[in-house]
N, C-alpha and C positions, 0 to 999 in steps of 0.2 A: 429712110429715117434711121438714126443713131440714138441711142439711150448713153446718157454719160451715168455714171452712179460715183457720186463724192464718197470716198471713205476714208478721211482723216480722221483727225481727233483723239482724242483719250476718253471719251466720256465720264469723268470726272464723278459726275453726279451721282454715278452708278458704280459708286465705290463701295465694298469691296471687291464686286464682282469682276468690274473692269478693272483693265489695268493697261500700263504702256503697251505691252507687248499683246496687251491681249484685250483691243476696248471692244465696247458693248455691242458694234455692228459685229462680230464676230463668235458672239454668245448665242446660244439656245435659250434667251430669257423668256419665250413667247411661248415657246413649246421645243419639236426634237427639234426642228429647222433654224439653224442662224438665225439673224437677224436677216444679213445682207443675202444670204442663200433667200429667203423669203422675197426681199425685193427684187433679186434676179427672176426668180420666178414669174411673180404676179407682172411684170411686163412681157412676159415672155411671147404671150401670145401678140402681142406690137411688133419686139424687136424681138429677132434673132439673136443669139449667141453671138456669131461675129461679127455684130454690129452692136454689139455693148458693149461698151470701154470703162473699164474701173480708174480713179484714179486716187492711189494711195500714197505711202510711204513706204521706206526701205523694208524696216520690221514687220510689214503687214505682208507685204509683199505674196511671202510663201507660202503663209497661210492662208492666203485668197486662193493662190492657184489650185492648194490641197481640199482648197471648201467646193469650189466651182471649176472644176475640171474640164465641163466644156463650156468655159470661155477660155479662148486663146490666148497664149500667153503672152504673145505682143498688144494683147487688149487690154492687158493691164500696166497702166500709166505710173511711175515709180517718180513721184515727185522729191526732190533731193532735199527737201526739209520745205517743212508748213509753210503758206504764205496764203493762206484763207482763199475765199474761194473765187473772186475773180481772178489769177493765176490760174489756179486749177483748172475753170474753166477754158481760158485763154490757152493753154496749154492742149486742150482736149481737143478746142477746135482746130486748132493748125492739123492736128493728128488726120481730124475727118476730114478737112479741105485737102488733103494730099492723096487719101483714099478715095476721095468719091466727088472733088473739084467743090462740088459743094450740095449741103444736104442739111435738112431740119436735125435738130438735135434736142431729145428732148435732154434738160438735165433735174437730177433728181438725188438726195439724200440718200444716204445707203440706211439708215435706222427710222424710219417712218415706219409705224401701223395702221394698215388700213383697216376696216370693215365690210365695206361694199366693193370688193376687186372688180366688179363689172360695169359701177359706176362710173372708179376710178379710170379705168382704162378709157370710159365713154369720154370722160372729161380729157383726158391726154391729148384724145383724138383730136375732139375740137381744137385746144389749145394748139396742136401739130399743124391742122389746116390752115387757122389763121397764121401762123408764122410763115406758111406756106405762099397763102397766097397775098398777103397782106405785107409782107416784108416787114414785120416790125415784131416785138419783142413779146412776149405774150407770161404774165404770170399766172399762178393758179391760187385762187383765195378761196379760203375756206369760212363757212358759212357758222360765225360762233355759236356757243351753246350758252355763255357767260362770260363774265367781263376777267379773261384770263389776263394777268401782267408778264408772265414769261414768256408772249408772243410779240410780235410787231405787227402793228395793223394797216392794209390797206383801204383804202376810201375810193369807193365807187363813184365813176363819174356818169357823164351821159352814156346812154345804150350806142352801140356802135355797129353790131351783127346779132344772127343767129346762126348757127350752125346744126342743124338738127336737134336735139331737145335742150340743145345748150346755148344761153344768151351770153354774148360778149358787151365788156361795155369799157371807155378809157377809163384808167386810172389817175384822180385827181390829186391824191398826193399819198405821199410812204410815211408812215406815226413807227418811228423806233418803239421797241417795249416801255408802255404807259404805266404810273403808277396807278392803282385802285381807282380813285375818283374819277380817272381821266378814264380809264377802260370799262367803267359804268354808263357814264357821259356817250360815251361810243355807239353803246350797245340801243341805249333810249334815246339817241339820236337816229339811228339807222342808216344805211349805208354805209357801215365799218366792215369787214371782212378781214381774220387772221390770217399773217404771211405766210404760206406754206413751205417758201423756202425753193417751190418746186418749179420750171420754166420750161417756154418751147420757142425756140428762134433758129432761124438759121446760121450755121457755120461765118457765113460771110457776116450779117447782120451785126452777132454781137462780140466780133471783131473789129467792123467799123464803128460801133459804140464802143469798145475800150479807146480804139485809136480818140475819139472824138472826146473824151473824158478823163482817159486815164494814158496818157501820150508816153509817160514812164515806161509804162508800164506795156504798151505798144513797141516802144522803142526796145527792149527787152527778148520779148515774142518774136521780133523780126529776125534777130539773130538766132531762136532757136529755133524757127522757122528753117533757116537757109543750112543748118545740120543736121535735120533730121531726115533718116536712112543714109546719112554719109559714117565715115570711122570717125568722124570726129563727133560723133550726137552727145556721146556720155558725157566727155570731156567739157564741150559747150554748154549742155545742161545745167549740169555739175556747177560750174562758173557763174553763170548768170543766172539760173533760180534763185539763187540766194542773194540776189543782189537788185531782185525784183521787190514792190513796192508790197509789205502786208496788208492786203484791202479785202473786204468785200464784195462780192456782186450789189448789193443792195446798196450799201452804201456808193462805193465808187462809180457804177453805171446809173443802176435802176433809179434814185432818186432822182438825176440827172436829167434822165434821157424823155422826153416828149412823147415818142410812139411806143408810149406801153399801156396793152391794153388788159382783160382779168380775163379771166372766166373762172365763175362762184362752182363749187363744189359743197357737195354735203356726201359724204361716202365715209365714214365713222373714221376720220381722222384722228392719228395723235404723234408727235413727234419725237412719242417715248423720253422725253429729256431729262426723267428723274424717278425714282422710286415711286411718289407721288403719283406720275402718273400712270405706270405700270398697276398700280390700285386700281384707278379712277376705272381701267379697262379691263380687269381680271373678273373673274368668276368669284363671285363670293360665295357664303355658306350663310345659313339664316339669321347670325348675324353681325354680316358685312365682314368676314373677315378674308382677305384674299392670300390662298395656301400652295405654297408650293416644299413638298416634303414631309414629312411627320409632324405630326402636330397636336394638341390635346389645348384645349379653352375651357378653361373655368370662369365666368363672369367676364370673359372677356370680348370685345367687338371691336367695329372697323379698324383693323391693324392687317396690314401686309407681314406675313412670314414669307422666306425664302432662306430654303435650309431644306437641301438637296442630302447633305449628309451627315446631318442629326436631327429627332427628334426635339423639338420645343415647345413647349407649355408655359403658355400665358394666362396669368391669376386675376381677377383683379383689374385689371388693365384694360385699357381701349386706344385708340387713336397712334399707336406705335407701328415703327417700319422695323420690322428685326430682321439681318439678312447676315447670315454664315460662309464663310468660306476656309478652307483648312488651315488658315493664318489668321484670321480678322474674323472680329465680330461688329458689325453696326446695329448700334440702336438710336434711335431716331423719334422725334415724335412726326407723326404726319403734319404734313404741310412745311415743314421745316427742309425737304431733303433737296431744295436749290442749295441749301448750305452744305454739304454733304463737301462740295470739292473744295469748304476752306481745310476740310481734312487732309485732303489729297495737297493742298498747298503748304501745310503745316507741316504735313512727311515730307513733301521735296525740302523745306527751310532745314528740317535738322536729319537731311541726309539720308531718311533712313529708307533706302533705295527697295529693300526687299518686300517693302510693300506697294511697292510702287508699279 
């Protein structure tokens, strides 16, 4: 078995922390360990070092190998500019199919927080068996707590298996992120489950579902299929990454594809996506306020500080994200910080790169 770990992005949300050169799967925002050092870990005990493939970008690159030293450094996948995550994966699996002819793969976000690590690994498992022996595509749905709208929801169909403590069942259909009303609807109807994002199929498998869905996008893979380990892989790369189609897994396969089955988790999930929810999961103080660095509250309550290096003191106030960094200051009111990256879009419109 192979563990992929997606580590693109900017994480945006998590401005001003993140940045181009330096986004959030790369931070200590949890504690002393990365982000993505965290997710290397917590599977560790499944997959081996050399059988975990990162697959990033140019600018991350060096910084992965200096965070994770023993992953090797052909493990790490150097994608020649974003093109979300069906590529990424399509790219990951030709990698495994040349190494190992063919082999489950689990694939997985590099900025998830878990809670339950032995849960979570429990659920991997199962999800890894059935892709195993079931040939089909396998995702992991996590079991809500509330009718969140920043997620995408899957819907439970008929029971399918069990796997030791864990029930699989097919999935009847994939709900893009719902507005309010509709992810209430969700929740008091039952049988909704949040996309985790997270998958287990095999190399071969969700290969022949790109070819069967996304034939571009196939046609593409095939040529950089037939140069990799030759002199010409960079070159080839290079050329036809970018001229690959910008899709999805979810969208471009998963909605698509017939043989995909769940398996529900409950293992303290969070996709970390925003300030917001770095709150939701922090420790708080009596009350509600979640601190990271110095700090002094007078009348104040649930509000995220993070201010690593200055003291702040908050009067008066509640419901505020304040977060420091040696150039930027963000202040926020909670619940507001999905908007967070019209900042980060606002600095790219007038240029001004150094915050970026």
């Amino acid at each position: 078995m192979f563990a992929v770990i997606m580590a693109g992005g900017k994480g945006a949300r998590f401005w001003p922390r993140s940045r181009e050169k330096m986004p959030k799967h790369l931070l200590d925002i949890l504690g002393e360990q990365t982000i993505i050092q965290e997710t290397v870990e917590r599977i560790r005990p499944l997959v081996p070092a050399e059988r975990t493939l990162i697959v990033t970008g140019q600018s991350h690159a060096a910084e992965l190998m200096r965070q994770l030293p023993e992953i090797p450094a052909e493990n790490i996948l150097i994608e020649p500019v974003g093109r979300n995550t069906a590529p990424c994966i399509g790219l990951a699996a030709l990698h495994i199919q040349r190494r190992a002819g063919d082999a489950v793969m689990l694939v997985l976000p590099s900025d998830h927080r878990i809670g339950d690590e032995d849960g979570f690994r429990r659920v991997l498992k199962a999800a890894a068996q059935a892709a195993d022996s079931e040939d089909c595509l396998v995702t992991i749905g996590i079991r809500p707590t509330g009718p969140e709208t920043g997620y995408g929801y899957l819907e439970q169909g008929e029971p399918f298996a069990a796997i030791g403590e864990d029930d699989l069942f097919r999935v009847r259909s994939i709900r893009e992120k719902p507005p309010r009303e509709e992810a209430e609807r969700f929740l008091a109807q039952g049988g909704f489950l949040w996309n985790s994002g997270m998958f287990a199929w095999k190399a071969s498998t969700i290969l022949q579902s790109i070819g069967r869905h996304l034939p571009e996008l196939e046609r593409g893979l095939a040529k950089i299929r037939e140069a990799i380990g030759t002199d010409r892989e960079a070159d080839v790369l290079g050329r036809i990454y970018r001229e690959l189609p910008s899709v999805s897994i979810d969208y471009g396969v998963m909605e698509k594809a017939r043989d995909v089955l769940i398996v529900p988790g409950s293992f303290g999930w969070s996709d970390l996506g925003s300030w917001d929810a770095l709150w939701e999961i922090s420790r708080k103080d009596g009350r509600d306020n979640a601190v990271r660095g110095s700090f002094i509250g007078i009348d104040a309550a649930r509000s995220l500080v993070h201010s690593p290096g200055k003291l702040v003191a908050l009067v008066g106030v509640e419901d505020l994200l304040v977060v420091e960094t040696d150039d930027a200051l963000l202040i926020c009111r909670r619940g507001h910080s999905q908007d967070v990256k019209k900042v980060v879009e606002t600095l790219e419109k007038e240029g001004r790169e150094e915050y970026l």
